[in-house]
C-alpha positions in Angstrom: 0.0 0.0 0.0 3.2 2.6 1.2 4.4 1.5 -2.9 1.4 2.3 -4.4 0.9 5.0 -2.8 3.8 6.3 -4.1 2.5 6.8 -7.3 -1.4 7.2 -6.5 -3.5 8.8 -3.9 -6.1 6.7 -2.3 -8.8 8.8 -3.5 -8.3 7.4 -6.7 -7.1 3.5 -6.2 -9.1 1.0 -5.4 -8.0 -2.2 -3.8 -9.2 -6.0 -4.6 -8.3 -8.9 -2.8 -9.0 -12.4 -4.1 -12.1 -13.9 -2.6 -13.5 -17.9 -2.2 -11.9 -20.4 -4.9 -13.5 -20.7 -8.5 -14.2 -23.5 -10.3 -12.8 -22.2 -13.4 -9.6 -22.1 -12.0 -9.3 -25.3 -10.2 -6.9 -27.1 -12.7 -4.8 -24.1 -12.5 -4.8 -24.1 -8.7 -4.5 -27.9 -8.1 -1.1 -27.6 -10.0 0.6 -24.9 -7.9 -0.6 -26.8 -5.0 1.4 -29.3 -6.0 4.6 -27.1 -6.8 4.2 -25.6 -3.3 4.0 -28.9 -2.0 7.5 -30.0 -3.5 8.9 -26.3 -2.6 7.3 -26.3 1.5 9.5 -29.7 1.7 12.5 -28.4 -0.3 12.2 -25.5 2.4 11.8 -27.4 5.2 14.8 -29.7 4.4 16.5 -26.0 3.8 15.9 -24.6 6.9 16.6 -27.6 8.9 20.4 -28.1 7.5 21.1 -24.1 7.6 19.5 -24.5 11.5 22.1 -27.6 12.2 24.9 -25.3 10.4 24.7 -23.1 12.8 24.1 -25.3 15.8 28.2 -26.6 15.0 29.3 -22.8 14.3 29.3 -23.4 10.4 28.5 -20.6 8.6 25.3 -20.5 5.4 26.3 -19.1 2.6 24.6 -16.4 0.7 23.3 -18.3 -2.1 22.0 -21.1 0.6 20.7 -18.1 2.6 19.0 -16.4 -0.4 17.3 -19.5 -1.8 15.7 -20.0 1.6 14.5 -17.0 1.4 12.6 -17.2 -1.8 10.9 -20.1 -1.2 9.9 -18.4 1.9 8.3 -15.9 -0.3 7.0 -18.2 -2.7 5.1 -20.6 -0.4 4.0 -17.8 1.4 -0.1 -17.8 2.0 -2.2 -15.2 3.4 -4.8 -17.4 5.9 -8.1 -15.6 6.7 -7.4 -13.6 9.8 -4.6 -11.7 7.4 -6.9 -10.9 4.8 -9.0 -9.6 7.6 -6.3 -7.5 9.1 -5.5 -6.3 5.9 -8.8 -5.2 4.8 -9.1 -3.6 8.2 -5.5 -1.6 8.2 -6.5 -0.4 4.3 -10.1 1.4 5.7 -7.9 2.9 8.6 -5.4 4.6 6.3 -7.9 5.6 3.5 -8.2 3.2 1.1 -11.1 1.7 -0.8 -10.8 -1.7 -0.7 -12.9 -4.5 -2.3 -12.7 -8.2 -1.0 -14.5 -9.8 -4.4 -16.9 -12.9 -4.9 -14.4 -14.9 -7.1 -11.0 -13.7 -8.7 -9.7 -10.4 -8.4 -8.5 -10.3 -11.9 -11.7 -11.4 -13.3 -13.8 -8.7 -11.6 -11.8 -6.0 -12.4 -11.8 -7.3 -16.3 -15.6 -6.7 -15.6 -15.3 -3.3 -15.0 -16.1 -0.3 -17.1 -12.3 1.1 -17.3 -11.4 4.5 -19.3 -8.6 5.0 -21.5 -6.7 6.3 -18.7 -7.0 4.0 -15.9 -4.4 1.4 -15.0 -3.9 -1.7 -13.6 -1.4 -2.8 -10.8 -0.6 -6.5 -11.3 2.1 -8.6 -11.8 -0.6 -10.6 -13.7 0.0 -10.3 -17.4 -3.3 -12.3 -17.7 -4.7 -8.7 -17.0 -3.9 -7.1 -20.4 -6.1 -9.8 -22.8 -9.0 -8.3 -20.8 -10.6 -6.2 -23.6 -11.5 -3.4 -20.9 -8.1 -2.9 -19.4 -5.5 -0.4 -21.5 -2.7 0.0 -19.4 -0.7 -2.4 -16.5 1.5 -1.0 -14.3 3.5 -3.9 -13.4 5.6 -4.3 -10.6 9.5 -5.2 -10.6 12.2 -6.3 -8.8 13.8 -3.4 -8.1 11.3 -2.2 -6.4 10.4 0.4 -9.8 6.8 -0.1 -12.3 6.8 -1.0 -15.9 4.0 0.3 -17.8 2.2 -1.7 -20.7 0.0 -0.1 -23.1 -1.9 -1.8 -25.1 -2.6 1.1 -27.9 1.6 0.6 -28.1 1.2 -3.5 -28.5 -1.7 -3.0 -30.9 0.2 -0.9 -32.7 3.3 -3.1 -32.6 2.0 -5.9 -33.5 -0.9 -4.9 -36.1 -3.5 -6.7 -34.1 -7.4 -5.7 -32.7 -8.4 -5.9 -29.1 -10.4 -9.0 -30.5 -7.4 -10.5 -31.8 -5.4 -9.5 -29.0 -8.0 -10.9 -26.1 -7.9 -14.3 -28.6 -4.7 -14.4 -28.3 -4.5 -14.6 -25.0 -6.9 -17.2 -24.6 -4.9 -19.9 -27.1 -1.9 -18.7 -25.5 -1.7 -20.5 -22.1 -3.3 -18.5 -19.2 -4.6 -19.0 -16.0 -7.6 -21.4 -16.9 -6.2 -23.5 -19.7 -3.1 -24.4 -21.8 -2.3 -23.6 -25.0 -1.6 -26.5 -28.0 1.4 -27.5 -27.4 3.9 -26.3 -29.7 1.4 -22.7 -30.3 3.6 -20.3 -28.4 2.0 -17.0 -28.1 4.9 -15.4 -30.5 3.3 -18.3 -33.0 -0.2 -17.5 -32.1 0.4 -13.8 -32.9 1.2 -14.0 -36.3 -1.6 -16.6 -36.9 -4.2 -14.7 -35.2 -3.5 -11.7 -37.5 -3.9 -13.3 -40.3 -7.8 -14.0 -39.0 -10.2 -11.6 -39.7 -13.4 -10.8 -37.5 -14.4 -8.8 -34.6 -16.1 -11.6 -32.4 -13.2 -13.3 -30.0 -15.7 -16.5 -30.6 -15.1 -16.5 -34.2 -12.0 -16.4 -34.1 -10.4 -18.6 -31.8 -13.1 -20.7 -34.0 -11.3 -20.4 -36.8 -7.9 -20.7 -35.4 -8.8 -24.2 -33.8 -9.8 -25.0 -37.7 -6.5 -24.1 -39.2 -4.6 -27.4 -40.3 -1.6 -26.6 -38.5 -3.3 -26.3 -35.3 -5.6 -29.2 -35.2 -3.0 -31.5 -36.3 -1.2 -31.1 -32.9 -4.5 -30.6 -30.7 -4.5 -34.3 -29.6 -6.4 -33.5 -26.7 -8.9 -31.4 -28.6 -8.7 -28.2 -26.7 -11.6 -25.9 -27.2 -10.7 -23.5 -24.9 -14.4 -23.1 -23.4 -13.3 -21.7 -20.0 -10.8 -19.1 -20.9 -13.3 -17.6 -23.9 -15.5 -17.1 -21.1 -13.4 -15.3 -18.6 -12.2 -13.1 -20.9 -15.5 -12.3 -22.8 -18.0 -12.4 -20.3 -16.0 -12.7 -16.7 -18.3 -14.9 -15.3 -17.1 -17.5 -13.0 -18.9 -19.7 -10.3 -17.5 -20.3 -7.0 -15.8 -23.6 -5.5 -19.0 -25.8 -4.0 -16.1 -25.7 -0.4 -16.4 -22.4 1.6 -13.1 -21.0 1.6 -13.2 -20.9 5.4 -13.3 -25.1 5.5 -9.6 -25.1 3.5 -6.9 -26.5 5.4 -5.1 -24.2 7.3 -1.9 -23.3 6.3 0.9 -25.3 8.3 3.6 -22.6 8.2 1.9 -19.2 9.0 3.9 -15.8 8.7 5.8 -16.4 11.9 6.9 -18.9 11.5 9.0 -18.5 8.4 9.2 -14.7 10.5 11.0 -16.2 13.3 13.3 -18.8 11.6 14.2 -16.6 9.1 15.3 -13.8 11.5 17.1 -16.6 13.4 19.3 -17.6 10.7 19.8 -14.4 9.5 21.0 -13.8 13.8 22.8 -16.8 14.3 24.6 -16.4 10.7 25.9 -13.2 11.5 27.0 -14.1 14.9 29.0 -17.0 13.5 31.1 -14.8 10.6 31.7 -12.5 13.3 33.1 -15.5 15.6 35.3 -16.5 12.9 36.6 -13.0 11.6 37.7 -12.8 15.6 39.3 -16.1 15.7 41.0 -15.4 12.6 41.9 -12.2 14.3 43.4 -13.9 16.2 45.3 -16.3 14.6 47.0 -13.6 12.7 48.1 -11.2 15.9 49.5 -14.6 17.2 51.5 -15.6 14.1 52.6 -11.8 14.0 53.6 -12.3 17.9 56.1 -15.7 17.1 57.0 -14.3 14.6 
């Protein structure tokens, strides 16, 4: 929020957080479950070397140190009571904030944006959303890109329909592309495909000979056409409050990161001493 506000005032940002699970995006969500399964044990197995480093005064390297603390970040979950707090501290400082129904991104591809509105994602998914024009998207540095898409349009000699089709064939949050059908590939077929209807024309791409020979699982890409046409989406049958909750909370990665980070400097600082040492002594016989 201190970021963003940065660059706008809250009396013209609004805030959405993700609400309950979709069914249009369970496929898509039962996959990075599984990733963040295999990263939470990588972590775990991680931490608990690193910890038994420093137990024997060994020191963790920076690369060891660092990739700990990107998984950290990247099977980081926000659990209820977060959101909560978060919706909470947002009203107190002046923001509008929106907890939506479904998916974030899908309800603000709903809305009725102007030319100069933007976006704030890291979510490319956001700019095949006929309604959005601009994405400010965050980096690592800490700076914004912006993303026009009059400038891609432009670039690439393309229509918002062709555009939005193109990210639906492409490989998005909701279903995969034919393999092989890149969306540098899918660009240049797309505008080749006349037609202002997005229907219509991923139609006609799924007809062209070069694609349906390597659709073997005879994609028709059903879902995605109709989050990016008509946003609707239906929720998971599960309320989001009877999930699991999340075995590592902030805290705890919190607490053993800060730890580490403690115990690591403590130990480089025991050695440069003892090295210290070592060299006034040699200097001494000698």
């Amino acid at each position: 929020m201190k970021k963003i506000g940065e660059i706008y005032s809250t009396n013209c940002t609004v805030l959405y957080l993700d609400g309950a699970r979709t069914n249009e995006k369970q496929a898509t969500t039962a996959r990075r479950l599984q990733v963040r399964e295999k990263d939470l044990k990588t972590l775990g197995s991680l931490f608990r070397l690193a910890e038994e480093k420093i137990t024997h005064g060994r020191t963790i390297s920076s690369s060891q140190f660092s990739t700990i603390a990107r998984l950290s970040r990247r099977t980081f979950r926000f659990t209820e009571d977060m959101k909560n707090l978060l919706i909470a501290t947002a009203e107190t400082e002046g923001w509008k904030i929106i907890r939506c129904v479904g998916e974030a991104d899908v309800h603000i591809g709903s809305l009725d944006l102007n030319e100069n509105a933007a976006v704030i994602s890291g979510d490319s998914d956001l700019l095949f959303y006929p309604k959005v024009s601009n994405l400010l998207r965050p980096m690592k540095d800490g700076s914004f890109h912006l993303y026009q898409k009059s400038d891609i349009l432009a670039t690439l000699r393309l229509s918002i329909p062709q555009w939005t089709s193109v990210g639906i064939v492409s490989g998005n949050d909701y279903e995969d592309n034919v393999r092989g059908f890149g969306i540098w590939t899918n660009c240049k077929l797309i505008k080749d495909i006349s037609g202002t209807e997005i229907t219509d024309i991923v139609t006609k791409y799924l007809q062209l000979e070069s694609v349906s020979e390597k659709n073997e699982t005879k994609i028709t890409f059903s879902i995605a056409m109709q989050i990016f046409t008509s946003q609707k989406q239906t929720l998971v049958d599960q309320p989001l409050s009877l999930q699991n909750p999340d075995p590592l909370n902030e805290m705890t990665y919190k607490s053993r990161l800060v730890k580490l980070n403690q115990s690591a400097r403590l130990n480089k600082k025991a050695i440069k001493a003892q090295k210290g040492y070592e060299n006034a002594k040699s200097v001494n016989v000698k």
